[in-house]
C-alpha positions, -999 to +999 in steps of 0.1 A: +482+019-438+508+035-420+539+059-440+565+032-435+545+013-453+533+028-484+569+045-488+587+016-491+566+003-514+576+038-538+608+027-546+603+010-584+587+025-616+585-001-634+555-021-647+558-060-647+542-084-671+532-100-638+503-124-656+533-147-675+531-173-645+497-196-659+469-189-634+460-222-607+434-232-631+419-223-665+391-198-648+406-184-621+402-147-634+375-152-655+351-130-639+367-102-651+334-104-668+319-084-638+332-055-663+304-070-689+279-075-665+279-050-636+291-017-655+267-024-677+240-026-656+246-006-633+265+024-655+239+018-679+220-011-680+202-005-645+197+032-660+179+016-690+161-010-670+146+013-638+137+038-661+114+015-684+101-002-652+096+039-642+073+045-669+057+014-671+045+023-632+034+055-644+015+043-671+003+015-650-009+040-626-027+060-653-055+041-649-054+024-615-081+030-588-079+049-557-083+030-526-098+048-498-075+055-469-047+049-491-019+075-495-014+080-536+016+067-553+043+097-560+042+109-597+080+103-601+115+092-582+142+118-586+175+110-591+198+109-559+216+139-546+253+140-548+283+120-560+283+081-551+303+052-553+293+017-559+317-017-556+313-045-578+330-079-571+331-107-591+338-139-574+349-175-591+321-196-569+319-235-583+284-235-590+266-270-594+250-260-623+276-247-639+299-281-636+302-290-667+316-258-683+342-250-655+356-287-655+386-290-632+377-258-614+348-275-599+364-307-591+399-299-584+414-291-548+401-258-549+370-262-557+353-250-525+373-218-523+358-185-537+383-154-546+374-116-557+390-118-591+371-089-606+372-053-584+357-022-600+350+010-585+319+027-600+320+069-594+290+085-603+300+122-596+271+148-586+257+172-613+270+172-640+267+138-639+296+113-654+307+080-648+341+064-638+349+032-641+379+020-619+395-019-625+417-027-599+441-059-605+435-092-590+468-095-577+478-063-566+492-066-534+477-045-506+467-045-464+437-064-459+422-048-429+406-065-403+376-079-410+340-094-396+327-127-408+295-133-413+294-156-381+306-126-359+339-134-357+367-111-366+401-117-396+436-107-384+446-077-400+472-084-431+500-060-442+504-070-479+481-095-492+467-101-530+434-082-533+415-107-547+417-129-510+397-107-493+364-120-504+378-154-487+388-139-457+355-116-451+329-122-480+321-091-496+324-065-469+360-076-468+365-063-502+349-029-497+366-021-472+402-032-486+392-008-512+377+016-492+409+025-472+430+021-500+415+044-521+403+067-495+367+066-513+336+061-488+317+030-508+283+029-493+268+001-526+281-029-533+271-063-556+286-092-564+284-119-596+296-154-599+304-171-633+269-180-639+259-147-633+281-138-663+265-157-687+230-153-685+234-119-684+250-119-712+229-140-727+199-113-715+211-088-735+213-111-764+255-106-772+279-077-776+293-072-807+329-068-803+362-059-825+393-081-828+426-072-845+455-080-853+450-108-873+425-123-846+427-149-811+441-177-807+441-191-769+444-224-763+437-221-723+403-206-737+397-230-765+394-193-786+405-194-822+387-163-834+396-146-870+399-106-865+367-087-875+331-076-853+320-110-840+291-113-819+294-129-786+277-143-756+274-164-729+301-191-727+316-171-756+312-138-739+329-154-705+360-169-722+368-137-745+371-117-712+388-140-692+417-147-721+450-131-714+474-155-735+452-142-764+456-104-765+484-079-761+516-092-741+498-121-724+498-103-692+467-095-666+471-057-675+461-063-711+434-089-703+418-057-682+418-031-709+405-055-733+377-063-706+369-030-706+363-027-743+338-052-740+323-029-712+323+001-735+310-020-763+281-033-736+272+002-726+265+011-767+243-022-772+226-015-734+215+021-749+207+014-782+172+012-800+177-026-804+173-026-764+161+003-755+126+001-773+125-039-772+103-043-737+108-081-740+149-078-740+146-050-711+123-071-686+147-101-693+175-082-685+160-069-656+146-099-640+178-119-648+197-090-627+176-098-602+181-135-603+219-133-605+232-103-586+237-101-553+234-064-536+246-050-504+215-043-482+219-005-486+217-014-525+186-035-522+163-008-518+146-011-554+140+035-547+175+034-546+186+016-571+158+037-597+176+068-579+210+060-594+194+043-625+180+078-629+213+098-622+232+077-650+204+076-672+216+107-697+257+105-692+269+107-724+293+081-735+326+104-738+318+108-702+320+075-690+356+067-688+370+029-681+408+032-663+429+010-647+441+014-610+477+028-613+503+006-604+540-004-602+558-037-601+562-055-567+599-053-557+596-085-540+578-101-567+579-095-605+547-114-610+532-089-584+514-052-583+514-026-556+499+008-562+512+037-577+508+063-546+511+092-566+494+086-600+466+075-575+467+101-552+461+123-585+435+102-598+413+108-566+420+146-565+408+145-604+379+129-597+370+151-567+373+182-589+341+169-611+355+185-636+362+163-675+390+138-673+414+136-699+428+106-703+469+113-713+479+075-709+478+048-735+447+028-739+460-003-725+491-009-702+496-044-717+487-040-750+454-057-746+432-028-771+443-009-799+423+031-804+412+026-841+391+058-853+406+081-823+389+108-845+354+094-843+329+119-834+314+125-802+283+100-792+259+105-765+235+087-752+197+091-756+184+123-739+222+134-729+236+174-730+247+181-766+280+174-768+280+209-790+280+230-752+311+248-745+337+226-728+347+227-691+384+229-686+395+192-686+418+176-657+449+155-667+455+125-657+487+112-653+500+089-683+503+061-658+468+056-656+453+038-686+423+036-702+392+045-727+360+062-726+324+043-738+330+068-767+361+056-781+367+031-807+388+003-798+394-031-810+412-062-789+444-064-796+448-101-809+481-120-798+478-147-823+504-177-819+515-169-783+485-191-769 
């Protein structure tokens, strides 16, 4: 991005309620769900499942024969070396299976199209080890760089384009590397989940409890008419809670994120609990439905390498893994429109770099989407993770224009009942 760029785009501090405008069709950012799916299997759920498959290969090997001229199998994998970062899209493919629950999305004029609605940036820093998740909006307007397709030819390079096009214009590459030079961040992993994706993994893990206040949901573009309380929720259910926006906060995109991400913080505690945890049945269907319904980068493929970050994440305790928001400003040349926060953002990537604790000094939710509940809740980790008791490193600050939660927190959705 050249300077002529990015400072023009400085000039305005404001934040829009950009998502008023009704999306092109009912599930056009419904796979916000990545947030359910992905973090959780990969901030957590991938640490849970590669190290049950782990030990069931050591036990397995207890009592295995040894082939001659064979090389024995190593006693254990060790967890990789250094920080890493790992993109997870989730795209808004028609599937035919899928028809009858996405209606007019599947039969409507844009029915063959496919868009990155969902962008998260996973940061797994080196020891000691904590997790970041970063959302970044669908329609914050960025350069799209030039881009290979997967028949070998090459994208023009765009100046200011909505992030979630890339994936049309380059497949999933395309997306790393918008984000890649946007961010700075080398991104070396990468996976990607459709709608369908959503649900059965979802379904896998046998629902989330979640919280809703404020006198409950009511979304008519969802079909949701929830009372407040814990309700349990999955599949279908699971898809169209994180894909409301009319439903929580001010009705905008921002809110729909940060109550996305509660659902993510809510999937991390049910991922490590006991209810998963020591239920092999629920942890080999999780697993194998990954499998079936993920779709990894070839340098993520590797099952070593996915055991090696499994194995890095396994023990992070859950004030540690942090869920924020992509800073960002409103468009001047379009209200309903994002572009990034330079300088909150430049902060955020200096913060993370420090691997230090990040304290989050911003509001939970930039729309409104989650409201804190028990803000003095004590500290959870999660199983086998450093006491929480050790003294405390000196924590880095993050600018209030970055919002968000950690997995520790407890939130509830910030109902928006009547505005559906």
């Amino acid at each position: 991005m050249t300077q002529t760029t990015r400072t023009a785009w400085r000039g305005r501090r404001t934040v829009a309620r950009h998502g008023e405008l009704s999306p092109a069709n009912p599930f056009a950012t419904a796979l916000k769900a990545l947030g359910v799916v992905l973090a959780v299997v990969l901030v957590s759920g991938a640490s849970v499942a590669a190290y049950a498959a782990t030990d069931f290969v050591t036990s397995f090997a207890h009592d295995a024969v040894d082939l001659e001229g064979q090389d024995p199998v190593p006693p254990n994998l060790g967890a990789i070396e250094g920080g890493v970062n790992l993109f997870l899209a989730g795209t808004d493919a028609c599937e035919p299976e899928y028809e009858a629950i996405f209606g007019d999305r599947c039969t409507g004029a844009d029915a063959g199209g496919e868009l990155n609605d969902v962008n998260l940036l996973v940061h797994i820093s080196d020891e000691p080890r904590r997790v970041t998740v970063i959302t970044f909006p669908r329609d914050l307007m960025v350069p799209i760089p030039s881009c290979m397709r997967e028949d070998g030819s090459e994208t023009s390079a765009m100046s200011k384009q909505m992030l979630n096009s890339a994936y049309m214009y380059g497949g999933l590459s395309c997306v790393v590397k918008t984000v890649s030079e946007l961010s700075g961040q080398s991104i070396p992993f990468a996976a990607k989940i459709t709608w369908g994706g959503v649900i059965e993994l979802t379904n896998a893990i046998g629902g989330v409890d979640v919280c809703i206040g404020n006198g409950g949901i009511s979304d008519r573009h969802t079909g949701i008419d929830w009372p407040a309380g814990e309700r349990t929720i999955a599949g279908v259910d699971a898809l169209q809670f994180l894909r409301t926006r009319h439903g929580v906060g001010d009705g905008g995109d921002l809110g729909r994120i940060s109550n996305q991400q509660h659902y993510m913080s809510r999937l991390v505690r049910k991922t490590m609990s006991d209810e998963v945890l020591g239920n092999p049945a629920t942890l080999l269907k999780l697993a194998t439905t990954a499998v079936d319904n993920i779709t990894p980068s070839q340098t993520l493929a590797n099952p070593v390498t996915l055991v090696q970050i499994a194995l890095a994440v396994k023990n992070v305790p859950f004030n540690e893994i942090a869920f924020l928001q992509y800073p960002v400003d409103t468009d001047p040349d379009d209200p309903d429109r994002v572009v990034p926060n330079w300088e909150a953002a430049d902060a955020l990537w200096a913060a993370l770099a420090t691997n230090q604790p990040l304290k989050i000094t911003g509001e939970a939710s930039q729309g409104g989407g989650v409201i804190v509940v028990d803000p003095g809740a004590p500290v959870e980790t999660a199983p086998g993770a450093t006491d929480p008791a050790a003294p405390a490193e000196t924590a880095v600050e993050l600018p209030s224009s970055i919002p968000g939660v950690t997995a520790n927190e407890q939130t509830c959705s910030a109902g928006n009942v009547g505005e559906g």
